[in-house]
N, C-alpha and C positions, 0 to 999 in steps of 0.2 A: 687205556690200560685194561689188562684182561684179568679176572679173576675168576675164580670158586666160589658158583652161586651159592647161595646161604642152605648150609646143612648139608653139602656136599662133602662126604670123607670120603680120602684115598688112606688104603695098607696096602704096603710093601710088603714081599716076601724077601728078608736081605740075603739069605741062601740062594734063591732062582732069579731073583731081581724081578721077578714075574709084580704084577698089580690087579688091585681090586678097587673101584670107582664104584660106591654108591651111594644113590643121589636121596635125598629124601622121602620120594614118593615110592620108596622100595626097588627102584631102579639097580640093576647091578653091570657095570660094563669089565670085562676083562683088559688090562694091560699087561703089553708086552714091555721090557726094560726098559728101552727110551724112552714111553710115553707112561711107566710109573717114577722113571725119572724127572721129568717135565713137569711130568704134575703133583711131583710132592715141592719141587721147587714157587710153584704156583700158592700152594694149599701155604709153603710156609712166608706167604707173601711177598715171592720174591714178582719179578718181573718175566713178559717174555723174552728181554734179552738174555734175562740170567741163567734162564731153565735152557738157551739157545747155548751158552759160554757152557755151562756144566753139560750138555749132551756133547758140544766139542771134546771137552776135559775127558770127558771117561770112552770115547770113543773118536781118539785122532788118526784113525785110517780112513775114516767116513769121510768123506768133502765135508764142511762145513755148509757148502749150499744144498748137499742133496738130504743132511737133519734141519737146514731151515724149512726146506720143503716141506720134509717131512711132517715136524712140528706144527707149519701152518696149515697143513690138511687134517689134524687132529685136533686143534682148534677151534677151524671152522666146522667140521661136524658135531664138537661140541657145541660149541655157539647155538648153531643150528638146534640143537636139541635140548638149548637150556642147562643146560651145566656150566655152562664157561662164560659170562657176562662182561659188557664193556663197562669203566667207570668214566 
């Protein structure tokens, strides 16, 4: 299971859908709609299926495999960089 390392907040902007990831150490990442959608699903404890089922919901012209992809590539550079932790 993937989470939101400790003291990690995301805001949303709900007008642009645009997002803002910043991590404790004053780190600031920009997000694009799907991955401030992703990751508010995340932050509110959901799961990666669920933040995978709601990128489906709000955006069903996309394949469902090319926002899993997506998803999994914005995970792993998180991972990667200490924001996004396994449990």
């Amino acid at each position: 299971m993937l989470t939101l390392a400790t003291g990690v907040q995301i805001l949303a902007d709900p007008t642009t859908g645009l997002g803002t990831l910043i991590t404790p150490d004053s780190g600031v990442w920009t997000l694009n709609p799907s991955a401030a959608v992703a990751l508010t699903a995340l932050a509110q404890g959901g799961t990666v299926a669920g933040a995978e089922e709601e990128l489906v919901r709000r955006w069903p012209d996309v394949p469902a495999t090319r926002l899993r992809v997506d998803l999994d590539k914005l995970l792993g550079e998180l991972q990667a960089a200490g924001v996004v932790t396994s449990r």
